[in-house]
N, C-alpha and C positions, 0 to 999 in steps of 0.2 A: 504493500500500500504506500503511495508518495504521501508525505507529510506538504500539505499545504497550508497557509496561515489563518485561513477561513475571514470573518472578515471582525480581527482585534483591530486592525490599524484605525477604522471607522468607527467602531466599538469605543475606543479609548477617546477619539475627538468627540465623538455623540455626546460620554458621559462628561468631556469637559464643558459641553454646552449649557447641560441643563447644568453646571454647578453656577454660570454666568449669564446665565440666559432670564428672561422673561417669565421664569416659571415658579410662582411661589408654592415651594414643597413645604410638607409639613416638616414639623421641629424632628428634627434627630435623622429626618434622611441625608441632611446635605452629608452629613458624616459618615451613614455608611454607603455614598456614594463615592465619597473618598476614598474609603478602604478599597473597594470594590478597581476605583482606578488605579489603586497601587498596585493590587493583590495581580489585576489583569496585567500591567504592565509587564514584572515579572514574569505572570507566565507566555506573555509574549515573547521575552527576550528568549527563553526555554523554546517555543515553537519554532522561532527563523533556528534555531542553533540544530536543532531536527532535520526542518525542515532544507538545511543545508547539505544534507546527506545523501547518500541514494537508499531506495530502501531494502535493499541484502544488508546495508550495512548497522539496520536499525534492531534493537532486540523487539519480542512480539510487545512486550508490556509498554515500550517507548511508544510502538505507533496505537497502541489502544487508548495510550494516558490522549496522545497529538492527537487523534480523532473524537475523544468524549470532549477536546475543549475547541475544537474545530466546531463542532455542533451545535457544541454549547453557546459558544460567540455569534453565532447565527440567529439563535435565539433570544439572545440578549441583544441584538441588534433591533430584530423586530420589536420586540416588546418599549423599546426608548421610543421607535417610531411609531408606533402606536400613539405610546402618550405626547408626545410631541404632534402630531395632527391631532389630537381630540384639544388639546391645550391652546391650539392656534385657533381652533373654532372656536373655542368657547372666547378667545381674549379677541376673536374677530366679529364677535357677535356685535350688533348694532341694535340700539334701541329706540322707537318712535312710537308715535302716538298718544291717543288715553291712555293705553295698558304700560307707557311707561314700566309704570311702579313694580306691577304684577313681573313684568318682564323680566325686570332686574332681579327683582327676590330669585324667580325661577332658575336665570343665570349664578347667583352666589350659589343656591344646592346644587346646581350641575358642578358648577368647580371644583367646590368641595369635596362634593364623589369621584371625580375627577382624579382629587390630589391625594383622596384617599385609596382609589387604585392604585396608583404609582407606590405607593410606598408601599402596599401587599406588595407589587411586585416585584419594587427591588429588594424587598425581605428575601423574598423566594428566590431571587437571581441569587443575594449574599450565598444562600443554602447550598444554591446546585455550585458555585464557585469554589466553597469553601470544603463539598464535598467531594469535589473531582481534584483540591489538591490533596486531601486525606486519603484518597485511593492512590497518589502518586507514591506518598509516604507507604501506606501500608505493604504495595507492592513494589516498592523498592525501584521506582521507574528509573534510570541512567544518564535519561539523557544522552544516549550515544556515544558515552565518555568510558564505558565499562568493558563493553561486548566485546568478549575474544573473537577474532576471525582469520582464518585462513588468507592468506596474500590469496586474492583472483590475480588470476593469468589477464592483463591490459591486453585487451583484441585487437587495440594500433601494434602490439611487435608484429606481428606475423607480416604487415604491409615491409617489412625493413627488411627481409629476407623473402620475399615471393623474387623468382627470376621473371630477370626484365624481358625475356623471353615470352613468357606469362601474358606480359600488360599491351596495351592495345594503344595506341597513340603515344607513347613515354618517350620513344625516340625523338620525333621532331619537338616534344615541349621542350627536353632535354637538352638539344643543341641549340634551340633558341636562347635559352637559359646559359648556357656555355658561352655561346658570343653577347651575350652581358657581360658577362664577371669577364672573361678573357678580352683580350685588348691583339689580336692577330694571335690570338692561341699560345699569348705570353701575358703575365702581370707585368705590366710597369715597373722597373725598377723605382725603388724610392715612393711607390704609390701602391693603396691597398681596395678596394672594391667591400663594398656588403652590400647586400639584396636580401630582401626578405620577402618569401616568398608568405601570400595570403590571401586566404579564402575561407571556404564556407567546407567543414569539418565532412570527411569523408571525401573529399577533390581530389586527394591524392598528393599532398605537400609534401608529406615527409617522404613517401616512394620517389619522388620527384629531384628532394634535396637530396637522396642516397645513389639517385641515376647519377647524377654529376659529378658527387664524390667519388664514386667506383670509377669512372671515366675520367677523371681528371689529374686526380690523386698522386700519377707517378711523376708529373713532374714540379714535386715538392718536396722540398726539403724534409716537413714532420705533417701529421694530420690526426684528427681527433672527431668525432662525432659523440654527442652527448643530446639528450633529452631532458627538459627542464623541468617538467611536469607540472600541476596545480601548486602544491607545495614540495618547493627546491629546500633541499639542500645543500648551503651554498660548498660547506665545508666538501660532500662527498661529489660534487660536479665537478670542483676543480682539481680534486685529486683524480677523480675521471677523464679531463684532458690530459693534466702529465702521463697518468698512467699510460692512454696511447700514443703519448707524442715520442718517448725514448722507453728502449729499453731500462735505463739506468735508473726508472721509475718503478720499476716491478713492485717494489714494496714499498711503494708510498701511502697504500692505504693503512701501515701496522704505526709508521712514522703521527704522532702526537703534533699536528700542525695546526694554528689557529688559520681563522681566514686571508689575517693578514698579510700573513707567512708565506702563503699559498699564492696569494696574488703576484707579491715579490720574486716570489721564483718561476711564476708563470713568464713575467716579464721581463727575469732575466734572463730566461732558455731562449725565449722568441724573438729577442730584439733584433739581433742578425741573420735570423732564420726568414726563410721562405715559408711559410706556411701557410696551411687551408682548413678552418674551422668550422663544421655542424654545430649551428645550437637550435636544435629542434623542439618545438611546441612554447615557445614564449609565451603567457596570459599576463604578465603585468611590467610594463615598462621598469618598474623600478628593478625585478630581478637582471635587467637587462642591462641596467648601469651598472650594477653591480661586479658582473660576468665581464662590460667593456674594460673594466677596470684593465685586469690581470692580461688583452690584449692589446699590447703595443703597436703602435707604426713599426712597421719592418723595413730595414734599407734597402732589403731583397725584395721587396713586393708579399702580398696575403689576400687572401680572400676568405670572408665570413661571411656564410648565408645561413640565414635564419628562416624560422617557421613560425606565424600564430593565422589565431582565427580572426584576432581582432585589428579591423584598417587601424587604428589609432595610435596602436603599438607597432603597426609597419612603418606608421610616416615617421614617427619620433626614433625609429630605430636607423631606417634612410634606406632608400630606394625601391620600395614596394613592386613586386612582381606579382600581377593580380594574376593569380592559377585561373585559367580558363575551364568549363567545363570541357567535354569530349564533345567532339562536331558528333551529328545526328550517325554521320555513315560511321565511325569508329565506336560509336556507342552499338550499331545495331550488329559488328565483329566482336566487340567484349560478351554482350549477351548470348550471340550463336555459338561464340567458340568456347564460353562455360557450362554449356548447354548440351552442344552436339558435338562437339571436341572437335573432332578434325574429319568428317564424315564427307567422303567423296572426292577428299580436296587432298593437294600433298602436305607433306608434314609442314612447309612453309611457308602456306599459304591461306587465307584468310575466309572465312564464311560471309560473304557480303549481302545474303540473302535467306532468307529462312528456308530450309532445305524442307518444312512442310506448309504447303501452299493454305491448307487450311487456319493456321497460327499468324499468318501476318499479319492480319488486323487486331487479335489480339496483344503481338508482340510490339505493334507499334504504338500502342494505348498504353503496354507497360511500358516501353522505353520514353515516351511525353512523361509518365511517374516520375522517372530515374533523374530525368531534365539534365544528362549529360554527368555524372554524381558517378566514380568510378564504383563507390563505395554504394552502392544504393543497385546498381547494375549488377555487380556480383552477388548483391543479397538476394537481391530476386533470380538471377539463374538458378543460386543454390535451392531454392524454393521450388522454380521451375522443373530441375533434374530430378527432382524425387517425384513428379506426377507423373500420370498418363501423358503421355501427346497427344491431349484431346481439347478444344478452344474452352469447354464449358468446364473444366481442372481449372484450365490457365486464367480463367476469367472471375474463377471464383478467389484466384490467389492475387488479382489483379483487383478486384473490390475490396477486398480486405486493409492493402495499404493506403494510409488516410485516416482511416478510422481507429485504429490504437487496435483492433478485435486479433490481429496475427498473432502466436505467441510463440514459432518454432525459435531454434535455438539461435540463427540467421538472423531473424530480424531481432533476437534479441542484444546477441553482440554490436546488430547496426544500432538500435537506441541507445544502447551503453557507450560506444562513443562518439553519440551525440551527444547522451546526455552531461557529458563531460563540462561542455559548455553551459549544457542547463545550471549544473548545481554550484558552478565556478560566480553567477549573477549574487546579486542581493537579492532579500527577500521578496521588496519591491516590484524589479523585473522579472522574477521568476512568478507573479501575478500576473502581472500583465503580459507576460508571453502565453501564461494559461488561458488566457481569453480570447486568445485565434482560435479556438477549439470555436468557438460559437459558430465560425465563419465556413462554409462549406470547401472544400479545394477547389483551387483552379482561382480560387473568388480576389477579385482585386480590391482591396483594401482601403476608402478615403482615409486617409492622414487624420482629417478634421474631425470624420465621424469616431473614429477610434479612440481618439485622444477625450472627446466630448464624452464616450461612455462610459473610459475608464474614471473621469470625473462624477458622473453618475452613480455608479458602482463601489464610489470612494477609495478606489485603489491608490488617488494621489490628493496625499496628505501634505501640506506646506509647514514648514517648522519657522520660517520666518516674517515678521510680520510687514504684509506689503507684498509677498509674492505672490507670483498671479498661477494658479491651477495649472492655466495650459501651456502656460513657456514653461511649468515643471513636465508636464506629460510632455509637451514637444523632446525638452533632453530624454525621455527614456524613451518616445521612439526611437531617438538619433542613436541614442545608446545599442539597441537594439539590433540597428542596422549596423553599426560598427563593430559589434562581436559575430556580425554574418547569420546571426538566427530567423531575421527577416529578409527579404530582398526589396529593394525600393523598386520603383517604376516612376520614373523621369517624365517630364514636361514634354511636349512634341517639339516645342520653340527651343527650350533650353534646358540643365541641367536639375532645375528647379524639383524637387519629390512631393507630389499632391498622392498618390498613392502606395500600397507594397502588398507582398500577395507571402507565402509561404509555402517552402519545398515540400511536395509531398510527404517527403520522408522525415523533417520537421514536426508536420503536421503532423505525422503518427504516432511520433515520440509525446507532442502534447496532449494527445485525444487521449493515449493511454494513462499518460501521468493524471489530467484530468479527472475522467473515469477513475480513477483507483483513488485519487483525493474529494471525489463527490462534488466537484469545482463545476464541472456543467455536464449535462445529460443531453446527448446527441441522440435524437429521431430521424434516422436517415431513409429508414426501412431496413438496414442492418441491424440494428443497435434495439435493445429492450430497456424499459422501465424495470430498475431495480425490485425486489419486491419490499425491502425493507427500506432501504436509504430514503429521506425526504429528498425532493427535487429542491437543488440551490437555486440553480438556474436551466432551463430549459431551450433548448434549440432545436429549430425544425427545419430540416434543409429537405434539397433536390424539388421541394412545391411538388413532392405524392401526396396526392388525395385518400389515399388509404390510411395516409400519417395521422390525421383528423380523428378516423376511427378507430384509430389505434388509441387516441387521446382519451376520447369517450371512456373506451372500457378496461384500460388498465390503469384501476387506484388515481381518481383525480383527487383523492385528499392527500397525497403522497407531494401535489406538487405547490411546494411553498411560496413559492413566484406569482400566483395569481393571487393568496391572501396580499401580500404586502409587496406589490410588483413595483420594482424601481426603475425596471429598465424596457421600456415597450418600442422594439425596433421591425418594424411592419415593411421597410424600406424593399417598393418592387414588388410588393405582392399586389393583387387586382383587389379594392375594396369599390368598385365603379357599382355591386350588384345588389346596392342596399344593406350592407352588413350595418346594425347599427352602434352609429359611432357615442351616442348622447350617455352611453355608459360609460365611458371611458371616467365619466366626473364620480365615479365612485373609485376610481384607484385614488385615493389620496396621498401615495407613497411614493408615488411615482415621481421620478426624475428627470427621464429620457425618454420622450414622443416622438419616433423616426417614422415619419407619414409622406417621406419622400417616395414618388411615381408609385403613390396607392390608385390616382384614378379618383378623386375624391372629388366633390363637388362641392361640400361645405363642412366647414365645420362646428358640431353644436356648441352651443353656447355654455355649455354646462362643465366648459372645458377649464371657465374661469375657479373650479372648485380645487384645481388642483395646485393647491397653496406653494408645493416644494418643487414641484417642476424646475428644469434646470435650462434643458434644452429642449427647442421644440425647432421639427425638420418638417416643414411642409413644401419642399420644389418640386417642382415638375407635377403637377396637378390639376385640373381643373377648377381649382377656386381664383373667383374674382376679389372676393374680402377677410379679411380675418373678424371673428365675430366682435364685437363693440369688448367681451368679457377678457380679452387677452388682455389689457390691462390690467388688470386685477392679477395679475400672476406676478408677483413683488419679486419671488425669487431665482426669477428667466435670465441668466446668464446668456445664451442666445439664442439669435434666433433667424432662421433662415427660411428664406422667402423668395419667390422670385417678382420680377419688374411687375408681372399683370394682377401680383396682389396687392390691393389696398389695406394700405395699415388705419386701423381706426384712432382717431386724434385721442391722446391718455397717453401716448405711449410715452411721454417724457414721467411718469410715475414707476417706469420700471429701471429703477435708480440703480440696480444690479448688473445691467446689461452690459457686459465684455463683445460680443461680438453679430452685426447687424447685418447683415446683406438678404438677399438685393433690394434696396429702397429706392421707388422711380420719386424724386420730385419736379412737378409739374407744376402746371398756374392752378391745378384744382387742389394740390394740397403744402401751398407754403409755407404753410402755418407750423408746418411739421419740423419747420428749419429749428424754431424756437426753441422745441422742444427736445433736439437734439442736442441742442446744447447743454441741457439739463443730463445727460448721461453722461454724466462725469467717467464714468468706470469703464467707458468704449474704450478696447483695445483695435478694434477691427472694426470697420465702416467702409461700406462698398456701397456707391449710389451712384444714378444715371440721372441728368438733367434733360427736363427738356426745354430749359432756354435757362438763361441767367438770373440770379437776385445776388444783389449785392449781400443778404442777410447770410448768407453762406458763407463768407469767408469769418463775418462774425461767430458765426456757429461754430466753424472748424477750428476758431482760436480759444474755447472753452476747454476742449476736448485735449486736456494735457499728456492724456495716458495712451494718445494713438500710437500703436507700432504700426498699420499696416492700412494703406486710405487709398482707394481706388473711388476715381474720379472720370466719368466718360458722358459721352452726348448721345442723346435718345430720340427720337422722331424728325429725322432729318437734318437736325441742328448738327453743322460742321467748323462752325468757328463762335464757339463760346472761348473769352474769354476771363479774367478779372481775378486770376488766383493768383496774380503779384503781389497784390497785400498781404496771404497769406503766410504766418511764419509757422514751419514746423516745430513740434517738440523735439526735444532732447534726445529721446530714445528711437525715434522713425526707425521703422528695420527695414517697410517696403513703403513705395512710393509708386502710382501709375495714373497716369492721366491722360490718356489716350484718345482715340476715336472722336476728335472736334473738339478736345479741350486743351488749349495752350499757355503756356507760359507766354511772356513774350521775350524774354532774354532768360539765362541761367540765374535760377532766384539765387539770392547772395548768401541766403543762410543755408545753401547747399556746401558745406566746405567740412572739411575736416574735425576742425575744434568743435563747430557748433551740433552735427549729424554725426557722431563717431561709429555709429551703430547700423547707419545705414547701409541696406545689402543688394537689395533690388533696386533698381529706378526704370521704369517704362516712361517717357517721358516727351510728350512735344512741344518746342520750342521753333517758335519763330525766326528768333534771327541767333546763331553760335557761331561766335567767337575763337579762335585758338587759345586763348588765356580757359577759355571755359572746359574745353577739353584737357587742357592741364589738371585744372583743378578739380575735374571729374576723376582722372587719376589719380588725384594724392588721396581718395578717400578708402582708409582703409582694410573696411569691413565690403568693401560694392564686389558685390560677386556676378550678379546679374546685369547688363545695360542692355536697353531695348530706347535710343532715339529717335524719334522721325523730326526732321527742320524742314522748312519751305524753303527749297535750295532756289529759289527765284532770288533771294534777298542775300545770298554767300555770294560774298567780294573777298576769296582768296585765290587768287591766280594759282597757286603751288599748291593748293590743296590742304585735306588737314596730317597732320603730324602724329602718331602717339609717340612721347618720347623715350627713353630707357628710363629702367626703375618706375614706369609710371603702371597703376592698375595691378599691383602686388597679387590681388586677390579673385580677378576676375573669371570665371567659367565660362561665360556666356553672351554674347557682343552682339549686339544687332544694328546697324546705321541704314538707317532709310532716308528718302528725299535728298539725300547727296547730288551732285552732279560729277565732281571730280571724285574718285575712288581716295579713303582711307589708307592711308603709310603708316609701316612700323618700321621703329630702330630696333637696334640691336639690344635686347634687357626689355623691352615691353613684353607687357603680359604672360608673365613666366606659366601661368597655369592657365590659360584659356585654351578649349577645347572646343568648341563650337563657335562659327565665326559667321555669322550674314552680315554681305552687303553689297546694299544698292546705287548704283550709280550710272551713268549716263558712257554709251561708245564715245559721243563728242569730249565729255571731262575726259575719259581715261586718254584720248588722244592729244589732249592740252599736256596733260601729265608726262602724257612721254616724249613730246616737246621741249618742257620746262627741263628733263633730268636729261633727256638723250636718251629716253628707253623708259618703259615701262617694267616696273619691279614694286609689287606693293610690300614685300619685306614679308611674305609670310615663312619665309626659313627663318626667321628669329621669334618665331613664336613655337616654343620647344615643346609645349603640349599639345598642339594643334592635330586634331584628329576628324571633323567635318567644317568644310566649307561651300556656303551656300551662296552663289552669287546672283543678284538680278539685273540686268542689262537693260536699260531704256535704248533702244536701237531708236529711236526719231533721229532724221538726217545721218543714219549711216547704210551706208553698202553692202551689202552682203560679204565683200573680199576687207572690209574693216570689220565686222564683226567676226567671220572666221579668223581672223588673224590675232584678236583680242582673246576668242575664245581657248585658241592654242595656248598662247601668251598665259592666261590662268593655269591650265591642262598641267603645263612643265612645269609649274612653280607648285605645283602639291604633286608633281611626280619625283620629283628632284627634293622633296622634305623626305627627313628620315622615317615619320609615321607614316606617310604615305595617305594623308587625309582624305577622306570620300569626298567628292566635287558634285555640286547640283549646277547647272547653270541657267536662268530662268531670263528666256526671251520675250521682250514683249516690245509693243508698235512696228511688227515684220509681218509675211504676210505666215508665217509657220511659227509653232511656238512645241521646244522641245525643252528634253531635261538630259545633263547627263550625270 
């Protein structure tokens, strides 16, 4: 069984509420509400320390104690929510009329009973608390700190000894890997190389770094390979290098050496040595500095490649080698050739096809599983080899991953080293990676929605006062992505991540752990309602209509989620057929309303009952209004909308609200300007005008807390302008003002000192200057640029410039409305990878005038890996255009990335791409 934390983190903040909240308890509870959040504390701290484990490695009584308080805190959850909505009704009761008087009396006995509930209850919570730690005493629970256990056999060795013979693609990653580190199949004298090779657990790193070691090795002086694992030992690592760098090491492990010692003499064996160092499976930078210590620069030249799973620890370690998965055709020789071995073919040669006609569509369904994954490809042949060769075998061992339901021995060693990474997280992230389980495979991931529900769900807790929810959930997405357990999915424009999805084989490591921590309950048409376990939480994928009936009749008292439902995400399913929606104002618990592409036509007004609401998603729907009662929802964090819904005037009373889009203002509702200014606590504001008021820029200088303001024109309006006046805050992170809304020159509090934090700008401006694109590069945080100018108004004969050092941090470049084509020196944009831009045959033919040749300088743009050009052909020839188009052609054939080329014709009589 996985130890999971169930839900104390929320547990502990709940009870801090009621001890400072609005709720008068009777005499003697606040006290043993106290106790109660000491008591839980503590055995919080005891949970994540479990919960850090795998679970072979826990004794039975650890995870009995971790499961009655898993439950238990579930229940103690509810029960606080509970009295906190009955508490908010009675303290939101309103009184009128004659009956006044009657009123009120009525309202003080309701309180009363009220407050005299809560305290039975938390009598009873003390009880069950104090007698699940009495069970821990009497059975002598560990804590994990006790349990004798056998060393397991780590199922990463065997990858370090499989023959390269064996592997399916190793050779060419190999020698691309090799003309890295090598320099003409020599190190440098006087110069050292490292690379660190990283990916996503199971790609094949280490087999990878031991291909190049075995192939490289003899022409060095000394060599070492060593493994770093979760917890190093720094003492026994470095006596691990000596011991294979010389003989004269034999017994250095009998030798009494501190670490110190051990460094010192690393450093002084190697200093005029040639040498070539393995330090395999890095997880925390700091072991790594530690390790750099004891290697020196060598006069002879050295090479050290490393391994981890996580990007953060590649960059800081230097020169990250992102492990590719296996192309499609090498993926579908690794599965034939662990499968059918060598059937029909000589010993040398390769299975490139499925030798049975019937299994190809099944084997090409598992191989989209595997997603290139060398480690996921062999699990499932192993799986494969032991069935019948029949599609309805393979199909049933091909539904099962996903779903956590496999248990052979194969897929167990593959979750074990995954789960390596799992249990290496915080408590924290090992939550919120359990809640991709909701999510079916394949399923692409909003950024925004995830982050909103893990907010819901209370999975993120802020310990300082002033930080905001979602820039804490934004860092554990990014965290997330950065230990490779999720995969982002990129912007089309640019580098930008609105979405992420998760490896099948991921997925199946979390469905399981899930499942066995009662974390959430998958209805797939696989999967069964426990008969004992209460449902936490509940999901219902692939939209089977037998899922329904399945609901009906097995134990709906079993499922907890519809008494005290927090989280209602409906997103994409058909509610077009009259389901009705006016009940939804009895979930009073609820947090999270995702009624994004329901099909809905309205929504009841009874919506306003639900006091706690956080986030409410109604896009892409058939509603014209939001009902008058969305007001009334005080505790709406945000709320998302599209342009054709009308927001009802109040809405400056939902003083909570962080994040607002899409809001259309027009001449029918300006009023609305006012009252955005009252949302003090907007971090995110996204609105379309359809014509200008000056009262807008007043609005948007209320609003001190904006990170992220997208600004554009609606109903034919192409040239609003009037956002000069406007000053940004301090923190802006994104910036866009696009489609008919202009700047007229580069605003001045665009610079450095004043916007240190800004990352995006989408941006249109009138007339730019060269001073202006300066100072767009000194800003330090700008990752993103997207400008468009009205190039009629550019009076630079020589065109614009980017200088060296300028634009440190940029990924992503767009210039549109240019005339003359963008130049870079040498030292611009050290990390931009994605490059548009537009410009005119006639500018690019000025240009190459002015220099004697056309050269935009993209060989000093050392990350450069797509370029997309657009060409205004007006007033040119077809033998100027072909010539211009060459002219691009060789200057990303002649870059050493070899960047992919689009080139986009337009005012010719043909418009192509290449």
């Amino acid at each position: 069984m996985a130890v999971v934390t169930g839900a104390l983190p929320s547990v502990l903040a709940k009870l801090g509420d009621l001890l400072i909240g609005e709720y008068k308890l009777q005499k003697g509870v606040k006290g043993e509400i106290i106790f109660l959040k000491a008591e839980l504390e503590s055995m919080k701290g005891a949970l994540e320390k479990l919960s850090s484990k795998p679970a072979d490695e826990l004794d039975i009584q650890d995870k009995i104690w971790a499961k009655d308080l898993r439950e238990l805190s579930y229940d103690i959850e509810d029960s606080i929510d509970t009295f906190m909505v009955r508490g908010k009704a009675s303290q939101s009761a309103k009184l009128h009329g004659i009956r006044k008087f009657i009123d009120r009396s009525v309202g003080l006995f309701r309180k009363a009973k009220i407050r005299h509930g809560i305290a039975t209850e938390i009598r009873d919570i003390k009880s069950r608390v104090v007698e699940v730690h009495e069970r821990r005493r009497r059975y002598d629970v560990s804590l994990g700190v006790d349990k004798p256990s056998t060393a397991a056999v780590d199922p990463r060795l065997f990858s370090q000894y499989t023959e390269i013979e064996e592997l399916v693609g190793i050779v060419e990653t190999r020698d691309e890997l090799i003309n890295i580190v090598m320099e003409e199949n020599e190190v440098p004298i006087q110069k050292g190389k490292i690379v660190t090779i990283v990916g996503f657990g199971g790609l094949g790193k280490t087999t990878l770094a031991h291909a190049v070691f075995d192939k490289i090795r003899p022409g060095f002086d000394c060599c070492a390979s060593v493994s770093v694992s979760q917890t190093p030992d720094l003492k026994k690592l470095l006596k691990g290098i000596l011991y294979q760098l010389d003989k004269k090491y034999e017994d250095i492990n009998e030798k009494p050496l501190d670490e110190g010692q051990l460094v010192n003499e690393l450093r002084k064996f190697l200093r005029r040595k040639r040498y070539f160092i393995v330090i395999d499976d890095i997880w925390d930078i700091s072991v790594w500095r530690m390790i750099k210590c004891a290697l020196p620069h060598s006069d002879a030249g050295y090479i050290i490649i490393t391994t981890t799973r996580n990007s953060d620890v590649a960059e800081k370690v230097g020169s990250p080698y992102n492990m590719k998965p296996l192309s499609q055709n090498n993926s579908r020789k690794l599965l034939y050739k662990r499968i059918f071995g060598n059937e029909g073919k000589d010993n040398n040669e390769d299975i490139e096809k499925c030798p049975d006609a019937e299994l190809t569509e099944v084997s090409e369904r598992i191989l989209k599983k595997c997603a290139g994954v060398p480690l996921a490809i062999i699990t499932m042949a192993s799986l494969l080899a032991c069935k019948p060769r029949n599609k309805m075998d393979w199909y049933e061992v091909c539904n099962c991953i996903g779903t956590g339901l496999e248990n052979s021995i194969d897929v167990e060693n593959m979750r074990k080293i995954l789960s390596f990474s799992y249990y290496n997280m915080p408590s924290h992230l090992r939550t919120c990676l359990l809640y991709f389980s909701v999510f079916p495979e394949d399923y692409k991931i909003e950024k925004h929605r995830l982050i909103w529900m893990w907010i819901a769900e209370g999975f993120i807790q802020c310990e300082k006062h002033g930080e905001s929810l979602f820039d804490l959930g934004e860092s554990y997405f990014n965290e997330l992505i950065s230990r490779s357990m999720i995969q982002p999915i990129h912007g089309y424009n640019n580098d930008t991540i609105y979405e992420c999805r998760v490896h099948d084989m991921v997925l199946d490591l979390i469905c399981s752990l899930s499942s066995e921590g009662n974390f959430v309950t998958i209805l797939n048409g696989t999967d069964h309602i426990p008969p004992s376990n209460t449902i936490r939480r509940l999901s219902l994928q692939n939209g089977k209509e037998h899922l329904s009936e399945t609901l009906e009749t097995k134990r709906l008292q079993q499922v907890r989620s519809f008494q005290v439902l927090r989280v209602l995400d409906l997103q994409d399913c058909d509610l077009s057929q009259g389901y009705g929606l006016k009940y939804l104002g009895n979930q009073f618990h609820l947090r999270y309303l995702g009624l994004c592409g329901t099909s809905i036509a309205q929504l009841p007004e009874e919506i306003g009952s639900l006091q706690f609401l956080q986030i409410l998603d109604v896009r892409r729907n058939k509603l014209s209004c939001l009902p008058s009662t969305v007001v009334q929802l005080k505790h709406l964090m945000c709320l998302y909308t599209d342009l054709s819904i009308r927001v009802p005037n109040g809405i400056g009373s939902l003083t909570r609200l962080e994040e607002m889009s899409e809001l259309l203002i027009d001449d029918s509702n300006m009023d609305i300007l006012e009252e955005l200014g009252w949302l003090s606590e907007l971090r995110v504001l996204r609105i379309a005008l359809g014509g200008w008021n000056n009262n807008l820029v007043e609005c948007l200088g209320k609003l001190q807390k904006l990170r992220e303001l997208s600004v554009w024109a609606r109903g034919g309006q192409t040239n609003i302008g009037g956002l000069d006046a406007w000053v940004a805050p301090r923190h802006l992170f994104s910036l866009s003002t696009r489609w008919g809304c202009w700047f007229s020159t580069l605003p001045a509090w665009i610079n450095p000192s004043l916007v240190p934090d800004l990352s995006k700008i989408f941006i249109g401006i009138r007339v730019l200057q060269q001073a202006d694109l300066d100072i767009l590069g000194r800003l330090p945080a700008l990752c993103y640029l997207e400008m468009q100018v009205e190039h009629e108004d550019l009076g630079i004969p020589s065109g614009f410039l980017v200088g060296a050092d300028s634009f440190p941090c940029l990924l992503s470049c767009e210039f549109r409305g240019f005339v003359r084509p963008v130049l870079f020196q040498q030292g611009a944009m050290p990390r931009l990878r994605t490059l548009w831009s537009w410009f005119s045959v006639r500018g690019a033919r000025e240009i190459a005038n002015s220099y004697g040749g056309l050269d935009l300088g993209l060989m000093n743009l050392p990350s450069l890996q797509k370029v997309s050009v657009g060409l205004d052909c007006n007033g040119a020839n077809d033998e100027e255009v072909k010539e211009l188009r060459a002219v691009l052609s060789h200057g990303t054939k002649i870059h050493p990335n070899r960047p992919r080329l689009w080139i986009n014709r337009k005012a010719v009589k043909d418009t192509d791409n290449e």
